[in-house]
N, CA and C atoms as an extended XYZ file, in Angstrom:
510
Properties=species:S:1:pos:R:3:atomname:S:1:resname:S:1:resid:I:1 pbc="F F F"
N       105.012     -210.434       13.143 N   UNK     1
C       105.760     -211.505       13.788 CA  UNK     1
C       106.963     -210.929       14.519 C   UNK     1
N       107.052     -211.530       15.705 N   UNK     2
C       108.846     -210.868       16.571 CA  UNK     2
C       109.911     -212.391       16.081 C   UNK     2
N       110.778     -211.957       16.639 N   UNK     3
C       111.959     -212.803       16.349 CA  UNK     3
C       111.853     -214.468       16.617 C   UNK     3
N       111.245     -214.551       17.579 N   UNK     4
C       111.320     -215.942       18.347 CA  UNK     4
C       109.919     -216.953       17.384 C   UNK     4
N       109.149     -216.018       17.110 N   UNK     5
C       108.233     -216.615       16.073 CA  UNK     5
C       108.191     -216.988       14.304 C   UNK     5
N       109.531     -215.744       14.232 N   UNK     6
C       109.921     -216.430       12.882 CA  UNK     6
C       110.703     -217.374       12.934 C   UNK     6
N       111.688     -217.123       13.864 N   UNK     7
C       112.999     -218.823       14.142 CA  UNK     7
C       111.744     -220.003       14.588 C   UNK     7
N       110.591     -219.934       15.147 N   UNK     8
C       109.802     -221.113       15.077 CA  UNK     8
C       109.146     -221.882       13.994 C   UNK     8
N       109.205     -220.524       13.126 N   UNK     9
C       108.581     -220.705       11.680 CA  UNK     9
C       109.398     -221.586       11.176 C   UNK     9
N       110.368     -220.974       10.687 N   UNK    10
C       111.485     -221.475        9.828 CA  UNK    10
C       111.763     -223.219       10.543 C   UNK    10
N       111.828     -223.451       11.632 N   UNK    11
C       112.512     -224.540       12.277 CA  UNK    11
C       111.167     -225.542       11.860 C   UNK    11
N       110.174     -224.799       12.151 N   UNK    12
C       108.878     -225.202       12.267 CA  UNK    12
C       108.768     -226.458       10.939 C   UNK    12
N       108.878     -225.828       10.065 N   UNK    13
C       109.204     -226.077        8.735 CA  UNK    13
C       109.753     -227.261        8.656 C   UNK    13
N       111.263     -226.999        8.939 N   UNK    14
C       112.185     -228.166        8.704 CA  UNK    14
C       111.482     -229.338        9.987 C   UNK    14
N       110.876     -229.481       10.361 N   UNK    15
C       110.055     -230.553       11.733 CA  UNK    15
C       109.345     -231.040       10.339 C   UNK    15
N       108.181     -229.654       10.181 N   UNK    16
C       107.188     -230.700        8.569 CA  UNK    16
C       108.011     -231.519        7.768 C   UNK    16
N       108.845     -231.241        7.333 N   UNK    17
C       109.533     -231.690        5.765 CA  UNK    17
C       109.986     -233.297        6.079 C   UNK    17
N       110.708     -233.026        8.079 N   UNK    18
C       111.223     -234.648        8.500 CA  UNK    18
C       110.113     -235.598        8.491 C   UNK    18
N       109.222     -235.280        9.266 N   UNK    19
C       107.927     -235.615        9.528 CA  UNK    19
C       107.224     -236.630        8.342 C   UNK    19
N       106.845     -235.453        7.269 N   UNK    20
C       106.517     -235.905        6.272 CA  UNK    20
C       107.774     -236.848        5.457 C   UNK    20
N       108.903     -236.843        5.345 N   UNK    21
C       109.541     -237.149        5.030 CA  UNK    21
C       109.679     -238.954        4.651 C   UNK    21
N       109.784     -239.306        6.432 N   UNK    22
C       110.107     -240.460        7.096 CA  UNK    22
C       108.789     -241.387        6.970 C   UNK    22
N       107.912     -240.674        7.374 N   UNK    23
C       106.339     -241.236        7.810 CA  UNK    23
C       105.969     -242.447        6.749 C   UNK    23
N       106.028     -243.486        7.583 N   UNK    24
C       105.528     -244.670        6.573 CA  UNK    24
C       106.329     -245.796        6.156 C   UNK    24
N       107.534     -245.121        6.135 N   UNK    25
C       109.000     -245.607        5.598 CA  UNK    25
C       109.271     -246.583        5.999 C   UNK    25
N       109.766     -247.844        5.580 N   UNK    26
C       110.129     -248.654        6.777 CA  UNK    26
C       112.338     -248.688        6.790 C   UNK    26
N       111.942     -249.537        7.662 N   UNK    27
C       113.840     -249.594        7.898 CA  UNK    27
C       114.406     -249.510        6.904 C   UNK    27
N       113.918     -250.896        5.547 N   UNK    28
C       114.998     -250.696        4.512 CA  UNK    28
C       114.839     -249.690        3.436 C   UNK    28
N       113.725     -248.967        3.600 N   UNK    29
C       113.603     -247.968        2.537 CA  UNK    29
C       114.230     -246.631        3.448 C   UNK    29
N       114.856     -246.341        4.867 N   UNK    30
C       114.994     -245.213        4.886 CA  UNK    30
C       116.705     -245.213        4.946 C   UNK    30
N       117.277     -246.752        4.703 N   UNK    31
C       118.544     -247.110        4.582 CA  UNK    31
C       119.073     -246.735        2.666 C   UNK    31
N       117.651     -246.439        2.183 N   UNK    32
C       118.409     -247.052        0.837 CA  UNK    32
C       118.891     -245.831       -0.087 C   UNK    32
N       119.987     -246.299       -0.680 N   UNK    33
C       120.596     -245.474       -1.163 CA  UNK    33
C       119.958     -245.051       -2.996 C   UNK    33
N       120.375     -243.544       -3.063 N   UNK    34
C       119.675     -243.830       -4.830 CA  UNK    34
C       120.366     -243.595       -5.746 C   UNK    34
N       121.455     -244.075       -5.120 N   UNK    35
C       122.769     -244.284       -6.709 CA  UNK    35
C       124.033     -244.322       -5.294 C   UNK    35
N       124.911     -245.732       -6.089 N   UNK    36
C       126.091     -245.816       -4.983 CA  UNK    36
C       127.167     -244.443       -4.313 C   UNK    36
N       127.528     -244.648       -2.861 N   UNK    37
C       127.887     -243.782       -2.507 CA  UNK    37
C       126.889     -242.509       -2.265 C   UNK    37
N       125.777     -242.010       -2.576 N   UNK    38
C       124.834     -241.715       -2.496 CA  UNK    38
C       124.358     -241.058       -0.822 C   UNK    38
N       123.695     -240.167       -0.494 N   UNK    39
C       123.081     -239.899        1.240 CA  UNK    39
C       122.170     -240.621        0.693 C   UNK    39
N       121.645     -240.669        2.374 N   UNK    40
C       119.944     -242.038        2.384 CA  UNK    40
C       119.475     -241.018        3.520 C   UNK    40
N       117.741     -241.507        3.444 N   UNK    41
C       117.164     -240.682        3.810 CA  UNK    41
C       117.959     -240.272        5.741 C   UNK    41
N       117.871     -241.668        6.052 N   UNK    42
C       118.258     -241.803        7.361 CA  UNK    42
C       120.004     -240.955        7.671 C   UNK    42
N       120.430     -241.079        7.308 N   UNK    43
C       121.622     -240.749        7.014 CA  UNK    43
C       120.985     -238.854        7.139 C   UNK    43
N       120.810     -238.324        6.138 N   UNK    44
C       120.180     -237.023        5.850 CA  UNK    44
C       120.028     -236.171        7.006 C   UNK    44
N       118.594     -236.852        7.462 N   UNK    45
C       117.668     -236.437        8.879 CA  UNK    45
C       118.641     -236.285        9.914 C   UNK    45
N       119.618     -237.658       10.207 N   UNK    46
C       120.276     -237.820       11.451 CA  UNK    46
C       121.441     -236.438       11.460 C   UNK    46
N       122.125     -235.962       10.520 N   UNK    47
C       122.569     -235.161       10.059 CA  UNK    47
C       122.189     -233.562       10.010 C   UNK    47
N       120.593     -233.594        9.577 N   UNK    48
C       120.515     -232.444        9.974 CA  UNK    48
C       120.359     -231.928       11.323 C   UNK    48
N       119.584     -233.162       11.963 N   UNK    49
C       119.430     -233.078       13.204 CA  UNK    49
C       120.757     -232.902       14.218 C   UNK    49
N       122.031     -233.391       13.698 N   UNK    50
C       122.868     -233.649       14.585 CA  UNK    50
C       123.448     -231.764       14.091 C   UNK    50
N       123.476     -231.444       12.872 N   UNK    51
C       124.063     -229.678       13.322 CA  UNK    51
C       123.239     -228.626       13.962 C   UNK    51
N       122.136     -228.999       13.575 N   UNK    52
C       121.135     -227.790       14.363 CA  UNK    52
C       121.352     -228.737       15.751 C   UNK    52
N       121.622     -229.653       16.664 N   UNK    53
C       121.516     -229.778       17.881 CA  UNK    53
C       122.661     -229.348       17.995 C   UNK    53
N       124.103     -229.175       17.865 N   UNK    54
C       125.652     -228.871       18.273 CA  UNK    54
C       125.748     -227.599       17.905 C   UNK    54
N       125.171     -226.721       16.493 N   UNK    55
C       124.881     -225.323       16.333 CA  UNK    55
C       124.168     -224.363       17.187 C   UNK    55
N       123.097     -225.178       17.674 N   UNK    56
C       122.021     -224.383       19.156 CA  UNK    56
C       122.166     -224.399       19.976 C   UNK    56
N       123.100     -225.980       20.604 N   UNK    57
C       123.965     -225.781       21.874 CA  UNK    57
C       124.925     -224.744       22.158 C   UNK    57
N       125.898     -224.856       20.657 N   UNK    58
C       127.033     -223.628       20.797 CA  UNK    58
C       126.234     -222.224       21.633 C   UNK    58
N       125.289     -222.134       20.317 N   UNK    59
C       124.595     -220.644       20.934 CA  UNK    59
C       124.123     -220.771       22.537 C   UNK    59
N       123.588     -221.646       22.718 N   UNK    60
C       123.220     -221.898       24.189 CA  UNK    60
C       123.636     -221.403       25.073 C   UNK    60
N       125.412     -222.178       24.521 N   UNK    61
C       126.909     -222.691       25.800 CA  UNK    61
C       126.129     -223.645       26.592 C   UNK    61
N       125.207     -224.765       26.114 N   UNK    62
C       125.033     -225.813       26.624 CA  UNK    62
C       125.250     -227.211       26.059 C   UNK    62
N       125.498     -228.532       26.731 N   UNK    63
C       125.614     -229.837       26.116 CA  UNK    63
C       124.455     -229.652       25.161 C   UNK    63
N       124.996     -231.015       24.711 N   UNK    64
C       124.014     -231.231       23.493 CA  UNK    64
C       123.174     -232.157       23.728 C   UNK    64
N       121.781     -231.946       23.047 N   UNK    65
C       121.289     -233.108       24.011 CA  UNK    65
C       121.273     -234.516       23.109 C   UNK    65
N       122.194     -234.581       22.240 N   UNK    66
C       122.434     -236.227       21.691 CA  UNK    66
C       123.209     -236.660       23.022 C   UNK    66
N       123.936     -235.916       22.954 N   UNK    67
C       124.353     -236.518       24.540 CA  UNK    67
C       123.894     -236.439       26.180 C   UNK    67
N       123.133     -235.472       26.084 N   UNK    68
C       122.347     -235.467       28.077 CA  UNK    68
C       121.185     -235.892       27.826 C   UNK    68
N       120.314     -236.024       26.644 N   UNK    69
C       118.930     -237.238       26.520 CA  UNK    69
C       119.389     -238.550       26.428 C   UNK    69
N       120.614     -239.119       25.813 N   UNK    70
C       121.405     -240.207       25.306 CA  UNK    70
C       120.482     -240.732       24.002 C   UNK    70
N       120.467     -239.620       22.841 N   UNK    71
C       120.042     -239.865       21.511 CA  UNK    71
C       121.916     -240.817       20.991 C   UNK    71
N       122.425     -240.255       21.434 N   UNK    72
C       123.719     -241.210       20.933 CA  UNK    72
C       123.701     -242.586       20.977 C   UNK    72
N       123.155     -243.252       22.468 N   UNK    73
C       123.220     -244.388       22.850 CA  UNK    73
C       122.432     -244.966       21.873 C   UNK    73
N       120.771     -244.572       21.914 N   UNK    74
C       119.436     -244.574       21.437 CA  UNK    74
C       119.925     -245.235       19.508 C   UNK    74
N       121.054     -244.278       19.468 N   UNK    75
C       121.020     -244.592       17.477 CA  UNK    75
C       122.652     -245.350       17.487 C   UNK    75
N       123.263     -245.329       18.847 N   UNK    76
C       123.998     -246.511       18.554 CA  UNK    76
C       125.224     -246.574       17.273 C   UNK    76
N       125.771     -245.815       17.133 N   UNK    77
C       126.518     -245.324       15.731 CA  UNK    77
C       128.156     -245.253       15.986 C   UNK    77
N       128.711     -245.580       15.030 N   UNK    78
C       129.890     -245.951       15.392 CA  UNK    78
C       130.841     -244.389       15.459 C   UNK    78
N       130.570     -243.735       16.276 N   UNK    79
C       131.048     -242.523       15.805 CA  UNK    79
C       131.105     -241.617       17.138 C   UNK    79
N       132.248     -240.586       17.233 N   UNK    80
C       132.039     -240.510       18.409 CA  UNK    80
C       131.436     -239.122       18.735 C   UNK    80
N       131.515     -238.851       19.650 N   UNK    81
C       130.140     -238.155       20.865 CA  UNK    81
C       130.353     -236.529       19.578 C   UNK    81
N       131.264     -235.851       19.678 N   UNK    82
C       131.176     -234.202       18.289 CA  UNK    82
C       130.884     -234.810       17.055 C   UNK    82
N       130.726     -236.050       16.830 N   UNK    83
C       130.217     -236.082       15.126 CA  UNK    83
C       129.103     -235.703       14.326 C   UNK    83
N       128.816     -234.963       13.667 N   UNK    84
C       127.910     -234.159       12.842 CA  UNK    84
C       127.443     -234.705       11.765 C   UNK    84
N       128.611     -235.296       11.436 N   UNK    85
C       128.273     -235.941        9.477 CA  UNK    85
C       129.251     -235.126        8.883 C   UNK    85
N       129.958     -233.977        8.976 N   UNK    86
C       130.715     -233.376        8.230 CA  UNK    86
C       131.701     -234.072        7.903 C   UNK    86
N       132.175     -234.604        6.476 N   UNK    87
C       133.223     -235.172        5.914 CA  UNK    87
C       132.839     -236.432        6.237 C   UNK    87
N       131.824     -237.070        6.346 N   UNK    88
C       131.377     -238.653        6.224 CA  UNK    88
C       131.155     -239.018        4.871 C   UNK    88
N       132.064     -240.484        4.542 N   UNK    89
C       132.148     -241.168        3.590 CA  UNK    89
C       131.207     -241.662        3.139 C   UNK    89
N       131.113     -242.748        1.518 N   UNK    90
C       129.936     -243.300        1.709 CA  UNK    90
C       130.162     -244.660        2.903 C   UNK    90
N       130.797     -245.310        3.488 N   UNK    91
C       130.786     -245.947        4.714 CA  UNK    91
C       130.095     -245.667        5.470 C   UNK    91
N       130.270     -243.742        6.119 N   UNK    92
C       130.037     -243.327        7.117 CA  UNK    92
C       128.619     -243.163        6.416 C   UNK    92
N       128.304     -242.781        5.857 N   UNK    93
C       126.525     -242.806        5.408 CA  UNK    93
C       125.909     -244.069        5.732 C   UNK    93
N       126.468     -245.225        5.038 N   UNK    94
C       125.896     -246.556        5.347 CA  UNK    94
C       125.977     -247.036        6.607 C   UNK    94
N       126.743     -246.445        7.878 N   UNK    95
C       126.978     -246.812        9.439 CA  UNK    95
C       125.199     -246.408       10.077 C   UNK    95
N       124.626     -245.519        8.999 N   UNK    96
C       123.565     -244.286        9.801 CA  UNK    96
C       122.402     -245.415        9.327 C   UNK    96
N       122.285     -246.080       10.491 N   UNK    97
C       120.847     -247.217       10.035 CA  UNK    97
C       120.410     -247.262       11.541 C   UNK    97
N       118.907     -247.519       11.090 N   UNK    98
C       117.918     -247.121       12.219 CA  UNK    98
C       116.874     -248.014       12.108 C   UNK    98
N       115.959     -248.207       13.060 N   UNK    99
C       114.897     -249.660       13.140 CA  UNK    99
C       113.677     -249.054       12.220 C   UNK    99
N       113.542     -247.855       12.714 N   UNK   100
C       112.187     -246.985       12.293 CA  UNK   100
C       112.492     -245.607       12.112 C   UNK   100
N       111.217     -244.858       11.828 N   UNK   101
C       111.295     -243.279       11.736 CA  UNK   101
C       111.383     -242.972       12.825 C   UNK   101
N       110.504     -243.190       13.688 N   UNK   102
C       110.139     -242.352       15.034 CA  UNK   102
C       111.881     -242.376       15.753 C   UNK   102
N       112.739     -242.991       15.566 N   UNK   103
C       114.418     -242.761       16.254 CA  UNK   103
C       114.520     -241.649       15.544 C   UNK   103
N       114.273     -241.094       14.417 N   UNK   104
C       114.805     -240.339       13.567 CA  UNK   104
C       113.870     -238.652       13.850 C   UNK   104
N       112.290     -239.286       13.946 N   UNK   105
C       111.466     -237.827       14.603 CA  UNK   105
C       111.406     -237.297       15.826 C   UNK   105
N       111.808     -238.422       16.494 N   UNK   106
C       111.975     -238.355       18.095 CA  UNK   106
C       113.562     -237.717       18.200 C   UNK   106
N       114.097     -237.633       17.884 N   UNK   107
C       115.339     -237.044       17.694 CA  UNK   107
C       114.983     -235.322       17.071 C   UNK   107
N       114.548     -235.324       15.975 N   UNK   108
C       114.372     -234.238       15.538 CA  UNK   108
C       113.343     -233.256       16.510 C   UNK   108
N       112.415     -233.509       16.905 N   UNK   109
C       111.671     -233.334       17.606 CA  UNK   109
C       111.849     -232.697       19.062 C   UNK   109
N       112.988     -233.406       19.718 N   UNK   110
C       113.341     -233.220       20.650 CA  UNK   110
C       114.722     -231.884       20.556 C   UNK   110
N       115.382     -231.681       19.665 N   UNK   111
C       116.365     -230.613       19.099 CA  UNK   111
C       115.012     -229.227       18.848 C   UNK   111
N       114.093     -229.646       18.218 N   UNK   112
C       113.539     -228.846       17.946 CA  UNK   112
C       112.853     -228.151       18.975 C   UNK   112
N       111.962     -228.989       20.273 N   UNK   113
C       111.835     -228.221       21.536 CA  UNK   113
C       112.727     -227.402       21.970 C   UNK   113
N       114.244     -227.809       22.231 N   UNK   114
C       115.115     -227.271       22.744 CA  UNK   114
C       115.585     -225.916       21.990 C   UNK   114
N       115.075     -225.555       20.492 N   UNK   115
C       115.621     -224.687       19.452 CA  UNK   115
C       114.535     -223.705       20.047 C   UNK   115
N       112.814     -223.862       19.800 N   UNK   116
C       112.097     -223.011       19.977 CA  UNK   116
C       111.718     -222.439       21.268 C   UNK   116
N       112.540     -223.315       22.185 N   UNK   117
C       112.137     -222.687       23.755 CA  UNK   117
C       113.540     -221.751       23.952 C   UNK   117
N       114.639     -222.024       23.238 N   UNK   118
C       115.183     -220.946       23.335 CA  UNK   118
C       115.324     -219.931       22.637 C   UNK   118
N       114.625     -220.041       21.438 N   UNK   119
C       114.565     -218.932       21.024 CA  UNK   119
C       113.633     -217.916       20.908 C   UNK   119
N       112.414     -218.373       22.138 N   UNK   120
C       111.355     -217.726       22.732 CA  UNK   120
C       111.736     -216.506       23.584 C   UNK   120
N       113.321     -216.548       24.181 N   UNK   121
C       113.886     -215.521       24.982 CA  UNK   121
C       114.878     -215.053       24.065 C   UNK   121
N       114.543     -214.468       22.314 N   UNK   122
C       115.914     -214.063       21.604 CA  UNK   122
C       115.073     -212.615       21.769 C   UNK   122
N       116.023     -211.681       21.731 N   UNK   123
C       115.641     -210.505       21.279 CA  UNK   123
C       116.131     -209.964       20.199 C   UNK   123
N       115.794     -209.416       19.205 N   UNK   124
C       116.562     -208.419       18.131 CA  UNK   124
C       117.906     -208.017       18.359 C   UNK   124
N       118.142     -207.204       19.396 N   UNK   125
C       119.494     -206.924       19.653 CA  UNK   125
C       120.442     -208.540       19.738 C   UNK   125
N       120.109     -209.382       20.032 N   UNK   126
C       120.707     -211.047       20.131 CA  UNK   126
C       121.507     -211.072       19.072 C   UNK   126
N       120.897     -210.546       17.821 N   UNK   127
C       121.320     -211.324       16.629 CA  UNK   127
C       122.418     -210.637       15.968 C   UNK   127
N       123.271     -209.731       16.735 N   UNK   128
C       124.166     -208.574       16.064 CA  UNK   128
C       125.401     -209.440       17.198 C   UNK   128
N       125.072     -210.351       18.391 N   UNK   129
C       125.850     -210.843       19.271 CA  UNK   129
C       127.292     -211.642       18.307 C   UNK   129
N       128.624     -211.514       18.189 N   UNK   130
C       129.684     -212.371       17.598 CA  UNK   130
C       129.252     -213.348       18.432 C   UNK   130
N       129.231     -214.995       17.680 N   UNK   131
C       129.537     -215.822       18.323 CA  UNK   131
C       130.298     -216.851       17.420 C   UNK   131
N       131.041     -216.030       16.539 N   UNK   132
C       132.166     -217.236       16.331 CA  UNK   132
C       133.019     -216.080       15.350 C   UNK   132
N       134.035     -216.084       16.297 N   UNK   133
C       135.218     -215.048       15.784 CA  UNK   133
C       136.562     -215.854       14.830 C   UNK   133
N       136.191     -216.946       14.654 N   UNK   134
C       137.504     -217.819       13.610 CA  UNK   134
C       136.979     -217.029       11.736 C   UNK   134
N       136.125     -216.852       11.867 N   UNK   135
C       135.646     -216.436       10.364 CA  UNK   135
C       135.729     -214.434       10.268 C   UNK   135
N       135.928     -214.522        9.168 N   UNK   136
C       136.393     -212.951        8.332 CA  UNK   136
C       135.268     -212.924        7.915 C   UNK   136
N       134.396     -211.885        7.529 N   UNK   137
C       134.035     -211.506        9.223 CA  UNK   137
C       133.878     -212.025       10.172 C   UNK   137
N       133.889     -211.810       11.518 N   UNK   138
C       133.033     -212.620       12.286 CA  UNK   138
C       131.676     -212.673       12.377 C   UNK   138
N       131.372     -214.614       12.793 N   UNK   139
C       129.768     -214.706       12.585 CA  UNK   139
C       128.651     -214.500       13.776 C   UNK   139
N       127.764     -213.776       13.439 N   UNK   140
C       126.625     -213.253       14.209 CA  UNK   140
C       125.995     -214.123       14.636 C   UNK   140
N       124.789     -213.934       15.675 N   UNK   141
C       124.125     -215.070       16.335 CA  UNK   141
C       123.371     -215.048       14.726 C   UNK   141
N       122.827     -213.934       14.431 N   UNK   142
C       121.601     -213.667       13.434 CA  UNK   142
C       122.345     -214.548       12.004 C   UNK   142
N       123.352     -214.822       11.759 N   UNK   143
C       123.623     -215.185       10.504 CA  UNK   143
C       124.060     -216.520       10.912 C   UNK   143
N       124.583     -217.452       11.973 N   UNK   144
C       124.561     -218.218       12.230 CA  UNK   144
C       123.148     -219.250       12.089 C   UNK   144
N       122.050     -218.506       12.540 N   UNK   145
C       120.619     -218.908       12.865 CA  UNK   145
C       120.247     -219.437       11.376 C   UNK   145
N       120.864     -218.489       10.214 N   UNK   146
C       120.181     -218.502        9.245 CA  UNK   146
C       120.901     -219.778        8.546 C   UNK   146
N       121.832     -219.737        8.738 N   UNK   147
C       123.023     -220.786        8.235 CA  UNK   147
C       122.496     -222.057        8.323 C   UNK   147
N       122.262     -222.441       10.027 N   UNK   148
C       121.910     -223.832       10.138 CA  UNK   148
C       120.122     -224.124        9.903 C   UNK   148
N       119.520     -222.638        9.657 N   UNK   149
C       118.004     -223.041        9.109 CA  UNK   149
C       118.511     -223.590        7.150 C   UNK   149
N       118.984     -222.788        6.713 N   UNK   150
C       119.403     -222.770        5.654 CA  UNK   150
C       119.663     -224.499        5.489 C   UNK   150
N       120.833     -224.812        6.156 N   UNK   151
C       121.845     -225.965        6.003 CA  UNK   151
C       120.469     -227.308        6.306 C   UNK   151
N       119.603     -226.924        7.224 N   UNK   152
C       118.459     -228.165        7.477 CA  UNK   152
C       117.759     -228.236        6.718 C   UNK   152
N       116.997     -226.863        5.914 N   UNK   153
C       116.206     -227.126        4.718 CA  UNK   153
C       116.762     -227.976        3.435 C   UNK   153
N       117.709     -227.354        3.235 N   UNK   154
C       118.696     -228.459        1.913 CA  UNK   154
C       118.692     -229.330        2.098 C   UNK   154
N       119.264     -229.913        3.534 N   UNK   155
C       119.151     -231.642        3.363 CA  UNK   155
C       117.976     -232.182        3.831 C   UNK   155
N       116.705     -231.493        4.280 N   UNK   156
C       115.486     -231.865        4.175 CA  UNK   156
C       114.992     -232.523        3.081 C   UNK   156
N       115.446     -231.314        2.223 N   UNK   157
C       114.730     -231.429        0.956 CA  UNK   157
C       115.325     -232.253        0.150 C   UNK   157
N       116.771     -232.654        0.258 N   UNK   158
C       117.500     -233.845       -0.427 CA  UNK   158
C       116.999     -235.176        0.073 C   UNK   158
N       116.561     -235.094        1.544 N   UNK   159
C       115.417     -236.299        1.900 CA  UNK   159
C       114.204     -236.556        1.347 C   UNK   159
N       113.554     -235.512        1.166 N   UNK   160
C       112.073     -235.891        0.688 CA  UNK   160
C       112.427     -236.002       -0.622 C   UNK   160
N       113.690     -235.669       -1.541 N   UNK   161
C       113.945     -235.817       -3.155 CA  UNK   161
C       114.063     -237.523       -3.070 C   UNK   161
N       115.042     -238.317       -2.035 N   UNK   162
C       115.084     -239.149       -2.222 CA  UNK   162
C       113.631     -240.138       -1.898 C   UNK   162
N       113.206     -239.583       -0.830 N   UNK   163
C       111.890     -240.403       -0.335 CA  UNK   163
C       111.221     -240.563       -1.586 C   UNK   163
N       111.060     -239.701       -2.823 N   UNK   164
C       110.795     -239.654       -4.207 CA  UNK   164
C       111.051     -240.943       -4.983 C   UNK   164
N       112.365     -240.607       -4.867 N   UNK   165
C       112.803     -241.933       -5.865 CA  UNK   165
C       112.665     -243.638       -5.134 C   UNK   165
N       113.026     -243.262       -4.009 N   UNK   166
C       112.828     -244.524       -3.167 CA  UNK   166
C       111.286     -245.364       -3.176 C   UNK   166
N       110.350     -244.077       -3.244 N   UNK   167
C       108.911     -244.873       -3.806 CA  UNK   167
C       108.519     -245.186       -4.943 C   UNK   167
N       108.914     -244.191       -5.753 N   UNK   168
C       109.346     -244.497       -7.277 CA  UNK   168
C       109.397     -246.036       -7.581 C   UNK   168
N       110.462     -246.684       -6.773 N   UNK   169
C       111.509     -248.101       -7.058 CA  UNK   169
C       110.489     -248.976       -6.564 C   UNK   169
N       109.523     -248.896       -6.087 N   UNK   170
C       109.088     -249.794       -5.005 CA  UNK   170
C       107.460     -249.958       -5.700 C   UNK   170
């Protein structure tokens, strides 16, 4: 495998886990919470989706496309245009409500084209590139990559834990 085929892998991955995740779900089961204050599935997804799209832009140095597709408009959220989910309350969890999955795969989906077509032109040498000098050390493209694969699998998988209990209840 070269570089651009394992970052497809890995991303690849976190696409299955949403996918499977959501599929079936309806509105109020992907709203619901599984103990107060609690993430919900919707909440989760939109989240992971929203750092790997502002993490891949950085690398880019391009917009993001919640904002040049208008996924912002699309999910309608009270929050403004850099919000990620980082440091969201349980409020800000309960703001993250959606009609269906497909807002939520169609979103992911579309981050994810934009992840594997650029990282079809990474080369090995790429990943030794600084691209964020505020951190001791400074962080690499290559450890960055791993960070936000890392950071999407966890809350993948805190989605499909809840998609668990949520069918569980039902």
């Amino acid at each position: 495998m070269n570089l651009a085929e394992v970052v497809a892998d890995g991303f690849g991955r976190v696409q299955e886990v949403v996918h499977d995740t959501v599929e079936g779900l309806s509105a109020g089961q992907l709203i619901a919470s599984p103990a107060p204050g609690a993430n919900t599935i919707a909440w989760l997804v939109w989240h992971l989706t929203r750092v790997q799209d502002d993490h891949i832009a950085g690398l880019m140095g391009t917009e993001q496309i919640w904002t040049t597709q208008d996924w912002m408009g699309r999910f309608s959220l009270p929050f403004p245009a850099s919000d990620i989910g980082y440091g969201h309350r349980p409020e800000d969890v309960e703001a993250v409500r959606v009609d269906s999955a497909d807002l939520l795969t169609g979103y992911y989906d579309a981050v994810h084209e934009v992840t594997t077509a650029w990282a079809a032109g990474l080369a090995e040498a790429d990943l030794d590139r600084i691209v964020d000098e505020g951190w001791d050390p400074p962080v690499t493209l290559g450890v960055r990559l791993v960070s936000v694969l890392s950071d999407d699998l966890q809350h993948a998988g805190q989605a499909a834990y809840v998609r668990g209990l949520v069918l569980r209840d039902t």
